[in-house]
C-alpha positions in Angstrom: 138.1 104.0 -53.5 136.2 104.2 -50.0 134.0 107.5 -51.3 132.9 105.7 -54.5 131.8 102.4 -52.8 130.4 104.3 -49.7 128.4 106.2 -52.7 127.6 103.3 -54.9 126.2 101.5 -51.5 123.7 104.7 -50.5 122.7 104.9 -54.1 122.0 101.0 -54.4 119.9 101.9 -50.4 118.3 104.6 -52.1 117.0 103.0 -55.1 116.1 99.9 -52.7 113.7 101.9 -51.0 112.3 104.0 -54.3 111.4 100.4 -55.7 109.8 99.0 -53.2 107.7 102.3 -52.0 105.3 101.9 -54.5 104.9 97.9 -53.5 103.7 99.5 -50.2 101.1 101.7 -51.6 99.4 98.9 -53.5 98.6 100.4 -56.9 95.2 100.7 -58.2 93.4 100.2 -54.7 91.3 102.8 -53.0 92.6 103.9 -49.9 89.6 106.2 -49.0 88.1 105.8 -45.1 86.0 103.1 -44.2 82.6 103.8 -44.3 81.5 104.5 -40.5 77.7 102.8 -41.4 76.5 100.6 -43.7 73.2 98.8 -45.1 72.4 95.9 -46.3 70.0 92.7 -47.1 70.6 88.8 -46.6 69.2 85.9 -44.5 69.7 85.2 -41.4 71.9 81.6 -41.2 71.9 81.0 -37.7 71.8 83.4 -34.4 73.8 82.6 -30.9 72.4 85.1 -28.2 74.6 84.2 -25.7 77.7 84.6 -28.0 75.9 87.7 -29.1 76.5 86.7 -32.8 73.7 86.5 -36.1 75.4 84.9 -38.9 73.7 86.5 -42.4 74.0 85.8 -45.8 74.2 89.2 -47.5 73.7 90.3 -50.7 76.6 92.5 -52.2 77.0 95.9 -50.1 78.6 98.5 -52.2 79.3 101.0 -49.3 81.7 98.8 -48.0 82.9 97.4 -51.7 82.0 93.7 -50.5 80.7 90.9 -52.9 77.6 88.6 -51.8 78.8 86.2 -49.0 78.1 84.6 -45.5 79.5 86.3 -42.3 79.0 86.4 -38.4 78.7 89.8 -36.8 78.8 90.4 -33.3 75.2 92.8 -32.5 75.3 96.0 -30.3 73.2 94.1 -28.1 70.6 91.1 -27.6 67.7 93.6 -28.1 69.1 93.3 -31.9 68.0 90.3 -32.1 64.2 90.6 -30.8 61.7 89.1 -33.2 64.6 87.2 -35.5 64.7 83.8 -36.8 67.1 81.7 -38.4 65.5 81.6 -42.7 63.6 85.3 -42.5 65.1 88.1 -45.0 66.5 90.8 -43.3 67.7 94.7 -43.6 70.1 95.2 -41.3 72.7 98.8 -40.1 76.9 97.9 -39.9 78.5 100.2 -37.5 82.3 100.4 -37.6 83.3 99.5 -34.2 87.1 99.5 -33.9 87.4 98.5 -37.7 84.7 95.9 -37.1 81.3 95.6 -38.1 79.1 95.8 -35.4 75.4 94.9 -36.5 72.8 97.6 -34.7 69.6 97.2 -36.5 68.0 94.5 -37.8 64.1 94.7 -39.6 62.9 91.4 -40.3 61.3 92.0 -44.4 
């Protein structure tokens, strides 16, 4: 009587853990590897130098499977920033930084 409930309780373990594997996995997203650089275009929503900080609002950037939105970025450095103002359109290069994006270039359009 002890085998078959010592058997039934590793099979009910077992199929525990097959049913909630593929939970983990998240079906139907891609897991490929971040993107180590990325491009894109927005307008520049405010900029803190001390903070080292340029919040833009991008238009979608596909490299990186994001929609349009508004985010701050930290910027490699302040030299980034030379020659950009809050309202001007910019082109600006994402570095992955520790699985953050780092902005490193920014060309005022």
């Amino acid at each position: 009587m002890k085998t078959k409930l010592m058997i039934a309780a590793v099979a009910a373990m077992m199929s525990t853990t097959t049913v909630t594997m593929p939970a983990l996995a998240h079906p139907g997203e891609d897991h490929a590897p971040v993107p180590q650089a990325a491009e894109g275009q927005g307008t520049v929503k405010a900029i803190d130098v001390k903070a080292g900080t340029i919040t833009i609002a991008h238009g979608p950037m596909p490299a990186l499977k994001w929609p349009p939105m508004t985010m701050k970025f930290k910027v490699e450095s302040a030299a980034v920033l030379n020659g950009v103002t809050v309202g001007k359109k910019v082109h600006f290069v994402l570095k992955n930084v520790g699985g953050k994006p780092v902005v490193t270039e920014i060309h005022v359009m």
